[in-house]
C-alpha angles and dihedrals in degrees: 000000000000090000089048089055093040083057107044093051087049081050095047092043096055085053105039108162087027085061088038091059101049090045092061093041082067102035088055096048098043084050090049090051101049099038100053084046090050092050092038092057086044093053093050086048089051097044103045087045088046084052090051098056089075084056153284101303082309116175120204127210132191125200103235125153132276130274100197137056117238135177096358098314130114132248111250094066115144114236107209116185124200139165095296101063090041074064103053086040085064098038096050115015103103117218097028122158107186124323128198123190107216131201120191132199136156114243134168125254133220128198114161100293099350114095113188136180097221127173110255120210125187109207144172120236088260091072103081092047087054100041103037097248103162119185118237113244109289094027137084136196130245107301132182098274086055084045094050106042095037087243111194092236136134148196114218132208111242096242096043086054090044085049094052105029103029108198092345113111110262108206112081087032126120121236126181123226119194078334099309110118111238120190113214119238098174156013132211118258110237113274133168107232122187104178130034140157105217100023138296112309091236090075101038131099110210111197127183107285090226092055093044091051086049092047096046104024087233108162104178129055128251095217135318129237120210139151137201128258089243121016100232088060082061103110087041096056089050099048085049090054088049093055100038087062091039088071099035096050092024113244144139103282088215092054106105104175091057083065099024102203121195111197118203095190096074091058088041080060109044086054099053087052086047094045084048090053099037079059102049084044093056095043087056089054098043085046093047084056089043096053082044089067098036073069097067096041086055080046102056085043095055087056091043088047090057094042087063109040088114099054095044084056095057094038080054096042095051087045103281095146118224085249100055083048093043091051095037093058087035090057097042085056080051097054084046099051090045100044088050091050099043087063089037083058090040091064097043095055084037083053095039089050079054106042097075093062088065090068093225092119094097086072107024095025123211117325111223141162117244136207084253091050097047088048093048090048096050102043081053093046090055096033094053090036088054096051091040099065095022092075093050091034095055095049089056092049083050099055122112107244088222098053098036087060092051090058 
């Protein structure tokens, strides 16, 4: 080994920029590879986590009217949901996980001089479980006791409390809506959301639904929001709460625009196949840079291989055998391929530490490299850095001893 190494620095040294060349062929390729690996696997992080913020595979459905007649009545007819069937839906629907009924109205909020128009939902405790509503440190959300005894108390988006108390702590304030006191309980914990359907959370108040339908007087529900105990038993659960109010309104079960039901999941799923694609995508591009780069390492040991004809032929005319040359010139291409990725490696985890300090990570994430793209780097690292030196390797193992010394 100490021979092998003697002799590959003599070989670099003699071509220097040849060997500096190659050396950043595959410097440059190792670091394309990992790092659009690492900031692949960072944008699918960001994206999935940006999905989330809307809730857990909820699905939301809105009452509408129906679209088709059935037993004797007209199409046309409007479909109203209220309590009662949020409580069929939990005693029947098979597979659910937690369901909320939500009603929605704009009010206007009052905090010593500020006056705001804010949106105001009515929830269940469930809410917060299904739609990803996670109080800040010293809060907590809308749970059964509010719900019972119709509590004026609210939950408050971060950048609504941030609006109205500035740099006051919200929770234990008092806050007026449409002129009734409300003390905050809690504020929402900072999430990046991407989709919504009433606005972003940030800027909501959420009040128990039983104290908005005794404040308002607002008997049915604006929408409700549920999700199944295990995601893949997602389409059946919705096909069970269609049918369910099918019976209970009258209307044809296979009628969806009566119930209209959005269902995050899918979305949740066509991403994760893009993101999988975009990867393999990026990986394609990072290994065709790398194999760019395996050439000019063939390339350097076709030139070593021809430097030292002569003294091959003298290792193989004193007993030197065509497999301990093959492997001594295959594993020189190897010290040099390594030694090439491992700095290639080195700068993208040097460029992934930095990138956070540019504040870009809210719409690309936080590139890292994972454990898959390690593995993929380096098996391209060893397999280009095989083929690279086994061609030229296996010429100078071919060579005839008495016409190599003569060269």
């Amino acid at each position: 080994m100490v021979n092998i190494l003697r002799q590959l620095l003599r070989d670099t040294q003699s071509q220097k920029l040849r060997t500096l060349l190659t050396l950043f062929g595959i410097i440059w390729g190792t670091a394309a590879v990992s790092l659009l690996l690492a900031f692949g696997d960072g944008l699918r992080e960001q994206l999935l986590k940006s999905s989330a913020g809307i809730g857990n595979n909820v699905v939301i459905g809105w009452p509408a009217r129906t679209s088709k007649p059935y037993e004797g009545m007209g199409k046309g007819r409007r479909i109203q949901l209220d309590d009662d069937d949020i409580r069929i839906i939990r005693q029947k629907a098979y597979g659910l996980g937690a369901i909320s009924a939500e009603h929605m109205q704009g009010m206007k909020l009052q905090h010593g001089s500020k006056v705001l128009s804010v949106s105001v939902s009515g929830v269940d405790p469930d809410f917060a479980e299904i739609r990803n509503l996670i109080p800040d440190t010293g809060g907590r959300f809308i749970n059964s006791l509010d719900q019972e005894k119709r509590r004026r108390v609210t939950f408050l988006g971060d950048e609504l409390a941030q609006q109205v108390f500035a740099d006051e702590p919200p929770v234990g304030q008092i806050i007026l809506l449409q002129g009734s006191p409300f003390q905050v309980v809690g504020v929402l914990k900072k999430k990046t959301q991407n989709s919504n359907y009433a606005g972003p959370d940030n800027g909501r108040v959420f009040i128990p639904a039983a104290t908005f339908r005794a404040m308002t007087g607002q008997k049915y529900v604006s929408n409700i929001v549920f999700m199944a105990a295990d995601v893949s038993e997602t389409n059946a659960l919705k096909t069970d709460v269609l049918q369910i109010m099918a019976g209970q309104h009258v209307f044809d079960p296979t009628d969806i625009q009566a119930l209209g039901l959005w269902d995050t999941t899918q979305s949740a799923q066509f991403l994760q196949t893009f993101m999988l694609a975009f990867r393999i995508f990026l990986g394609v591009i990072g290994c065709l840079t790398m194999v760019v780069g395996g050439i000019g390492v063939s390339n350097i040991m076709n030139v070593v291989v021809e430097e030292r004809t002569r003294e091959i032929g003298i290792k193989m005319a004193l007993g030197a055998k065509p497999r301990s040359i093959l492997g001594q010139l295959v594993l020189e291409t190897l010290i040099l391929t390594v030694v090439g990725g491992i700095i290639g490696i080195l700068i993208t985890m040097g460029i992934c530490i930095v990138f956070p300090a540019f504040n870009l990570t809210e719409y690309v994430g936080v590139p890292r490299i994972s454990p898959e793209a390690a593995a993929i780097t380096a098996g391209m690292l060893g397999l280009i850095g095989f083929v690279s030196g086994y061609f030229p390797a296996r010429t100078a193992a071919n060579l005839d001893p008495v016409v190599a010394m003569k060269m």
